[in-house]
C-alpha positions as CSV (number, residue, x, y, z in Angstrom):
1,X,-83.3,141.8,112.5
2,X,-80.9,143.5,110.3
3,X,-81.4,142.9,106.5
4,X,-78.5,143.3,103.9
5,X,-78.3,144.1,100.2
6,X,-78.6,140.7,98.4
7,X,-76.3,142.3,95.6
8,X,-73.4,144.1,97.9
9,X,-74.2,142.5,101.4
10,X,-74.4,146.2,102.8
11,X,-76.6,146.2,106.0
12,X,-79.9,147.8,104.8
13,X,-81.4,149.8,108.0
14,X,-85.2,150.4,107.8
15,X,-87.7,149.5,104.8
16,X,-85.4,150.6,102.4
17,X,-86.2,150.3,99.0
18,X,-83.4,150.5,97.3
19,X,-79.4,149.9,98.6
20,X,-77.5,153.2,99.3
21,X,-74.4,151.4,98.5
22,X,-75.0,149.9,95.1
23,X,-77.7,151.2,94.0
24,X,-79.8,147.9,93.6
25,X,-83.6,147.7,94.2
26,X,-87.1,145.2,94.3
27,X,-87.6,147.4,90.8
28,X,-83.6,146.0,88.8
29,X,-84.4,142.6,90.6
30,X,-81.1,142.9,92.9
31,X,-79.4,143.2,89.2
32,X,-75.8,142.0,88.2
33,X,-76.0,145.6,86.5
34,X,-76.2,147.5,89.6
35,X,-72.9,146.0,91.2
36,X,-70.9,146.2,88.5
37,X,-72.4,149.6,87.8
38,X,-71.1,150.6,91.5
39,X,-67.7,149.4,91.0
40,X,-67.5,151.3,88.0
41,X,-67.4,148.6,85.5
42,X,-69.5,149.0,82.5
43,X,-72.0,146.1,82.0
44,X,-73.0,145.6,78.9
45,X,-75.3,141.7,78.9
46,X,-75.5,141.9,75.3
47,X,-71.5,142.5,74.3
48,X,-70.7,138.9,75.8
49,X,-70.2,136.3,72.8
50,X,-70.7,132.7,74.2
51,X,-70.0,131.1,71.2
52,X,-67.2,133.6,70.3
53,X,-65.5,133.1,73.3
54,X,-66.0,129.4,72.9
55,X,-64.6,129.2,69.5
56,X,-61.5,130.9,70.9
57,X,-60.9,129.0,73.5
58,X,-61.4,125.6,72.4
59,X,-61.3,126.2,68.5
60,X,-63.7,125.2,66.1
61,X,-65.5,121.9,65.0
62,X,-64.2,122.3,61.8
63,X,-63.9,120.2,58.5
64,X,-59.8,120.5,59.2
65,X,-60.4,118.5,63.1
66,X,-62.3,116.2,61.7
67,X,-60.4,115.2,58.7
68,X,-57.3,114.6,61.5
69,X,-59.5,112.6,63.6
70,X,-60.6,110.6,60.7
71,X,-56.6,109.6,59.7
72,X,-56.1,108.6,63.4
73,X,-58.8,106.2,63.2
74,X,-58.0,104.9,60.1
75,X,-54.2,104.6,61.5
76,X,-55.3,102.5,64.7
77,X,-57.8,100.1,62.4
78,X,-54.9,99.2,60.1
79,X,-52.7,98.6,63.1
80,X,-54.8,96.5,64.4
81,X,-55.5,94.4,61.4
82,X,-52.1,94.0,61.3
83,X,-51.6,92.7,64.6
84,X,-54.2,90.4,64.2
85,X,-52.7,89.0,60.5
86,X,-49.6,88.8,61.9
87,X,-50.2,86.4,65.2
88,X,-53.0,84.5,63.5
């Protein structure tokens, strides 16, 4: 039975301990590091922002959203008392 790296999927001959391909063994845990490490991509866990990235994407949850929420709301209450004043 032929085993392959879990991190490249290169077939792994013998009881290798370590991938000749990647570089990824039992000791980095099959690592995200080690693949991108043999495509030559730096990996770096801790540069990644989640809530950076989050607040770029989507924006923030601030004071300015919620004040233009809060005028919508206001808009579609008055509406409706209207409506209802003016039919009954």
């Amino acid at each position: 039975m032929e085993a392959f790296c879990p991190n490249c999927n290169t077939p792994l001959e013998g009881r290798v301990t370590a991938c000749p391909e990647c570089g990824s063994c039992e000791e980095t845990g099959w690592s995200e590091r080690a693949k991108y490490e043999s495509m030559g991509i730096d990996y770096d866990e801790e540069a990644f922002d989640y809530d950076q990235y989050l607040r770029e994407e989507f924006g923030s949850n601030s004071a300015a959203n919620r004040s233009g929420r809060w005028w919508v709301a206001v808009v579609a209450v008055v509406l409706v008392i209207l409506f209802l004043a003016a039919y009954f």
